[in-house]
C-alpha positions as CSV (number, residue, x, y, z in Angstrom):
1,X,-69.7,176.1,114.4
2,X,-68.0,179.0,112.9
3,X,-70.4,180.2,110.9
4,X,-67.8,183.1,109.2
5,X,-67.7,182.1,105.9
6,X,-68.9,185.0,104.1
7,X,-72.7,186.2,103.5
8,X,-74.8,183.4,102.3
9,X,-79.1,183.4,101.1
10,X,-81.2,182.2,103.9
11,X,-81.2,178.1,103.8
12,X,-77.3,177.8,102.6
13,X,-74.8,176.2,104.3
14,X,-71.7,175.7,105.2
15,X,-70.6,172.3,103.6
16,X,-67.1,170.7,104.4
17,X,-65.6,167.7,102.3
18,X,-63.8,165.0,104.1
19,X,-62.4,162.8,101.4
20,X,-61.6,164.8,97.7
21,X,-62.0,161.4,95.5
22,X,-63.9,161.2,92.3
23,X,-67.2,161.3,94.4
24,X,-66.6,163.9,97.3
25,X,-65.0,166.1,95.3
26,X,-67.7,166.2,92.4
27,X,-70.7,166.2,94.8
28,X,-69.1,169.1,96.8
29,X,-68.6,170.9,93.3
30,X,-72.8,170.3,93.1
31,X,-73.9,171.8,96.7
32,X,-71.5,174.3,95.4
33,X,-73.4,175.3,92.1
34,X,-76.7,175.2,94.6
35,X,-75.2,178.3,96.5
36,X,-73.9,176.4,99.5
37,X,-71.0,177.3,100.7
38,X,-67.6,174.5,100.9
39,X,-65.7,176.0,103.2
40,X,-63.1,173.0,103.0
41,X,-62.0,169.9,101.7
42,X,-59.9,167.3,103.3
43,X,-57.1,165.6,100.7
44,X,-54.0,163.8,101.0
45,X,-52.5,161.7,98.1
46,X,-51.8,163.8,94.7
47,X,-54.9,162.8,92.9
48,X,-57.4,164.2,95.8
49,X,-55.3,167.8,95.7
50,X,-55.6,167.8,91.7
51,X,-59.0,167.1,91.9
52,X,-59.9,169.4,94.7
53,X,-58.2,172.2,92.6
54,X,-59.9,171.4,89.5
55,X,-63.3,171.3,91.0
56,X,-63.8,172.9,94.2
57,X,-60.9,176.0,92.7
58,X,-60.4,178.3,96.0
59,X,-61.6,176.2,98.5
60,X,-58.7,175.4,101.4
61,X,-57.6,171.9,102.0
62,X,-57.8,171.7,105.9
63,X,-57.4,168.7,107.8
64,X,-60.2,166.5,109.1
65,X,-61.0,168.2,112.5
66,X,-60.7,171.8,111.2
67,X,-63.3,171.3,108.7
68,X,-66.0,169.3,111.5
69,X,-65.4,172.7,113.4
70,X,-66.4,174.9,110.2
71,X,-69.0,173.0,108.5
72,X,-73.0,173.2,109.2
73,X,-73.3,170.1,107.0
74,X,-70.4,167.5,106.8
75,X,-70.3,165.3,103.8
76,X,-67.9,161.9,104.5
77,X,-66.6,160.6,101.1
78,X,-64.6,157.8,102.1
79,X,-64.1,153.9,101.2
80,X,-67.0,151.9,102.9
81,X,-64.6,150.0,105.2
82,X,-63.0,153.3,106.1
83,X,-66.3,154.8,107.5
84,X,-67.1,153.4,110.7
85,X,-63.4,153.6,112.4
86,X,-63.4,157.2,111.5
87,X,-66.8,158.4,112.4
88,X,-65.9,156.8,115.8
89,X,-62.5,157.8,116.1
90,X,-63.9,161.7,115.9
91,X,-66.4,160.7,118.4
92,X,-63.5,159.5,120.6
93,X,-61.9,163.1,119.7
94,X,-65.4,165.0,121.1
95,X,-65.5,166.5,117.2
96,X,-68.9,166.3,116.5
97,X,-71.1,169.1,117.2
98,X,-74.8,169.4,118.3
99,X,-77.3,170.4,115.6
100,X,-74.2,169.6,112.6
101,X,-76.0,167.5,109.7
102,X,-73.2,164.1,109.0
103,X,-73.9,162.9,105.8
104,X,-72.1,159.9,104.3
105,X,-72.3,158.6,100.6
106,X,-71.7,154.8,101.3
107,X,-74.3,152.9,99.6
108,X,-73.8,149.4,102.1
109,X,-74.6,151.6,105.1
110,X,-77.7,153.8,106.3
111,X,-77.1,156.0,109.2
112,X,-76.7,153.2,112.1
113,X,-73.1,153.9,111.2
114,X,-73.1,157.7,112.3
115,X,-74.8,156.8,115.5
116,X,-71.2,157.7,117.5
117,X,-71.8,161.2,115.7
118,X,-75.6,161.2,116.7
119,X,-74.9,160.3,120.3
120,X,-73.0,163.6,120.6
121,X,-76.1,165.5,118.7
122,X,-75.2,165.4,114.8
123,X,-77.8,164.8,112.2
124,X,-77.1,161.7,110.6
125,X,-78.1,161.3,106.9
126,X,-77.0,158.5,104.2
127,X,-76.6,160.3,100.5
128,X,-75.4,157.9,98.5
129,X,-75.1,158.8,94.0
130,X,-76.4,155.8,91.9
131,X,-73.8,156.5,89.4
132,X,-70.2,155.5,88.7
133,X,-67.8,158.5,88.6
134,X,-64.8,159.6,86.4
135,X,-64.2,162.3,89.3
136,X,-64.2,165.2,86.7
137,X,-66.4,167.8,86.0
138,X,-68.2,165.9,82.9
139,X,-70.0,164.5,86.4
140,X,-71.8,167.2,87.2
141,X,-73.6,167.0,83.7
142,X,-74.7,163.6,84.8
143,X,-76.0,164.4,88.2
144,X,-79.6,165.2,87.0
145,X,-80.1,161.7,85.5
146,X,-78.8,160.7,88.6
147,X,-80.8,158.9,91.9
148,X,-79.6,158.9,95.5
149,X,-80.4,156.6,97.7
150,X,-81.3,158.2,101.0
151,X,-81.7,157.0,104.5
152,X,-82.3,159.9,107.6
153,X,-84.5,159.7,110.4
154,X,-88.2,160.8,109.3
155,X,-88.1,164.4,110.8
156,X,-85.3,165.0,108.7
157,X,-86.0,163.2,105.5
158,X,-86.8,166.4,103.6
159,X,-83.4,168.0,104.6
160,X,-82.4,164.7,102.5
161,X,-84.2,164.8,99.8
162,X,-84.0,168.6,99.4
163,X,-80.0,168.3,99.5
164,X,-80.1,165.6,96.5
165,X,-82.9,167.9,94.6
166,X,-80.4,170.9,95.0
167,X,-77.7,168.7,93.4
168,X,-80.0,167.9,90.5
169,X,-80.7,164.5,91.3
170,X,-83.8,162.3,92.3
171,X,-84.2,161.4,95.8
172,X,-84.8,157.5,96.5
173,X,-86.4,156.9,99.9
174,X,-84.4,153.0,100.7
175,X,-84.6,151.5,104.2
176,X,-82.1,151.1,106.9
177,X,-82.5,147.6,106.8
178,X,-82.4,147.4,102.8
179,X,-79.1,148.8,102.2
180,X,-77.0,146.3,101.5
181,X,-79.5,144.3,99.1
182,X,-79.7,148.1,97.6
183,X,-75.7,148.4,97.2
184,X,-75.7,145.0,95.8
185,X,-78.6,145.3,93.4
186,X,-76.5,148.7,91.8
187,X,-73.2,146.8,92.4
188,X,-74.1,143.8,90.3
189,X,-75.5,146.3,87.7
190,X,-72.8,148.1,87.3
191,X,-69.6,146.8,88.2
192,X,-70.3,143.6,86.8
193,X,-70.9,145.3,83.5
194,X,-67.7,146.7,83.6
195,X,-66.0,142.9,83.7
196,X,-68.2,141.6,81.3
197,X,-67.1,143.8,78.7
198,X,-63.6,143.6,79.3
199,X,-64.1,139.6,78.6
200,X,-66.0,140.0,75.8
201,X,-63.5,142.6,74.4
202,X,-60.8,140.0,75.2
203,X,-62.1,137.7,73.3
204,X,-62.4,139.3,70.6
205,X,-59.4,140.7,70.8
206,X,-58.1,137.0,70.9
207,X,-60.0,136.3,67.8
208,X,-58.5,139.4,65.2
209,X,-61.1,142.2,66.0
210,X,-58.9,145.3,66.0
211,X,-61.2,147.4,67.2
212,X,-64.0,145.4,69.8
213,X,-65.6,148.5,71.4
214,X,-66.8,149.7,68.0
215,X,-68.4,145.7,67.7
216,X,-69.4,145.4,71.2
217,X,-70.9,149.0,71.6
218,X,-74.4,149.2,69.9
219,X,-75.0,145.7,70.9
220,X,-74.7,146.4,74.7
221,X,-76.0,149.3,74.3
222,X,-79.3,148.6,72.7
223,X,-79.4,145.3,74.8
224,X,-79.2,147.7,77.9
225,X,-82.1,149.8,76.7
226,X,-84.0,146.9,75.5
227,X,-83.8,145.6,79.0
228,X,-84.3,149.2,81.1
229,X,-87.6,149.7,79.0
230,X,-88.9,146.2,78.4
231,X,-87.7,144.2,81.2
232,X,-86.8,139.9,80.5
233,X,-89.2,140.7,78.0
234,X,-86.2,142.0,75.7
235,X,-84.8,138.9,76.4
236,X,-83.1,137.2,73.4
237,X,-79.6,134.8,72.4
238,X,-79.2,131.3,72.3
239,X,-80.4,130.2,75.7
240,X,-83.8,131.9,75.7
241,X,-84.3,130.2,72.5
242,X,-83.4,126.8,74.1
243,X,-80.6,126.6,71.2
244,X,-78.6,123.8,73.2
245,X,-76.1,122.8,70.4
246,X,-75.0,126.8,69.9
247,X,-74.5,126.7,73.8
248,X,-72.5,123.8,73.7
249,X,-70.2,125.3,70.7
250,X,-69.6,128.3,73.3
251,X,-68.8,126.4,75.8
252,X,-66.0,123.8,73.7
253,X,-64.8,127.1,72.5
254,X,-64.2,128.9,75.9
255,X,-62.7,126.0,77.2
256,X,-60.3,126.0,74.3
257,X,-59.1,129.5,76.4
258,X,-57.2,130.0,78.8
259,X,-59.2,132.1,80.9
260,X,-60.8,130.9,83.8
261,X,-63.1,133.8,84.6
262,X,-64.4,133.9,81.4
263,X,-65.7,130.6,81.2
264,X,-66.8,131.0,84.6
265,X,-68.9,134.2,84.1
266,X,-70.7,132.8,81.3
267,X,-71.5,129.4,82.6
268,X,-72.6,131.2,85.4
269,X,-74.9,134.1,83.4
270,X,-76.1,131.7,80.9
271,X,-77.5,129.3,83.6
272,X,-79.0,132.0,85.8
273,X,-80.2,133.2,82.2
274,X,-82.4,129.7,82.0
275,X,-84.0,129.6,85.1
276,X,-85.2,132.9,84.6
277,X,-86.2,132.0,81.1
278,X,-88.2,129.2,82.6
279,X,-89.8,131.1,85.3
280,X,-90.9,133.3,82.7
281,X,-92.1,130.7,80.6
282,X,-89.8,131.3,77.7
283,X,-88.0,128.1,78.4
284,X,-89.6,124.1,79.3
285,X,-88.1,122.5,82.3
286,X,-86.7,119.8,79.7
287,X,-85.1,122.6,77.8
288,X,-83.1,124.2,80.7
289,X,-82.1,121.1,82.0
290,X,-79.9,120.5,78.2
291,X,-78.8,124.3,78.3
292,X,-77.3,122.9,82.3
293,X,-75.8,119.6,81.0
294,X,-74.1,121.3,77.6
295,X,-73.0,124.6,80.2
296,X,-71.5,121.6,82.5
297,X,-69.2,119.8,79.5
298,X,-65.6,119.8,80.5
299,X,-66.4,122.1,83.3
300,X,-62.8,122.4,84.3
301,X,-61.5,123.2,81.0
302,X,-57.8,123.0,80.3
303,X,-56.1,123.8,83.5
């Protein structure tokens, strides 16, 4: 590793990006702020450059195995289904070099997929940001609100979890094995969110409301600190309360719509909503049963 990157404080590193997206780019702009130093960024389409420009200003764009030849610690930014071809296709190009730290910040995967890299004596380490990211520098403000779920083999744990604390985040210890329930716990959370508030907004868009984000705003956001600090106990609406005729209003209404997704989601949602509300004792078994049979009316809807 060339190691020529300009006096550094004992402990810093040379970091190289391979992928300048919204999150590469803004974590590289974080082990930047720690005193590490990026000695380059890989970036192709126009976004990646602007980006790289805006937050990591000076740093060369170099291609992919330029920067695995620089770097003391390589940080892989890519798409999830991108990962594993090109982590092995470096491997198949003898790139990877003994004693260099591989991090990844895929959430699906832990570090069995840099094991072509660790055959060849790389450091493999899964650093993966449990936040959604705008790619710009308002990011970095985020960051210490911010957990990572971490997998790295247990000698090298702390070089983990010290990287995330450097960055301002919170280390999160998850298991090899439990990555994917992991990803798909934060997946649900937050990218169904995101459809769930288009629909809503849709509809009441479709309805008149001019402006639905101002309506739909301190609702979700109450309900979503209701929920964070009191759990199902925050709970409320028409099928916790077992209020089958205001459910079966919903439903004749969405299936007055045209969208599909919609009536979908909530049927869905509001079902999962009752067996949870049983479970939890909020609902009887007779009363979930007539929130199932009014969600199931006209379940096709107009077509």
């Amino acid at each position: 590793m060339n190691n020529a990157s300009g006096a550094r404080r004992p402990g810093r590193l040379g970091v190289g990006i391979i992928g300048a997206g919204k999150v590469g780019a803004v974590l590289g702009a974080a082990l930047r702020a720690a005193e590490h130093a990026v000695i380059g960024v890989s970036a192709v389409s126009e976004a990646s450059l602007e980006r790289a420009e805006m937050l990591l200003p000076g740093v060369p764009v170099l291609d992919i195995p330029a920067i695995i030849e620089r770097s003391e610690l390589v940080l892989i930014a890519v798409p999830d289904d991108a990962l594993a071809e090109l982590v092995e296709g470096l491997a198949a190009l003898g790139a990877w070099q003994p004693g260099q730290l591989v991090a990844h910040t895929s959430g699906r995967f832990g570090i069995s997929v840099l094991e072509p890299a660790r055959r060849m004596g790389a450091i493999p380490l899964a650093l993966h940001p449990a936040m959604t990211f705008t790619g710009m520098s308002l990011d970095l403000a985020r960051l210490p609100d911010c957990s990572f779920g971490i997998t790295a083999p247990s000698a090298v744990l702390p070089v983990a979890q010290a990287l995330v604390v450097e960055m301002g985040a919170e280390p999160v210890v998850i298991e090899e094995t439990h990555r994917p329930l992991y990803h798909a716990a934060l997946a649900h959370a937050s990218n169904h969110l995101v459809t769930i508030t288009a629909q809503s907004t849709q509809l009441l868009t479709d309805v008149g409301v001019e402006e639905p984000h101002r309506m739909l705003g301190p609702l979700m956001r109450a309900s979503l600190e209701n929920a964070l600090s009191a759990g199902e106990g925050a709970l409320t609406g028409p099928v916790a309360r077992g209020d089958t005729g205001t459910v079966a209003a919903h439903i004749e209404a969405l299936n007055s719509q045209p969208s599909a997704d919609i009536r979908a989601a909530y049927r869905g949602l509001a079902i999962a909503t009752a067996h949870r509300a049983v479970d939890r004792g909020l609902l009887t078994e007779a009363q979930a049963s007539a929130i199932t049979r009014a969600l199931a009316a006209d379940e096709l809807g107009p077509s």
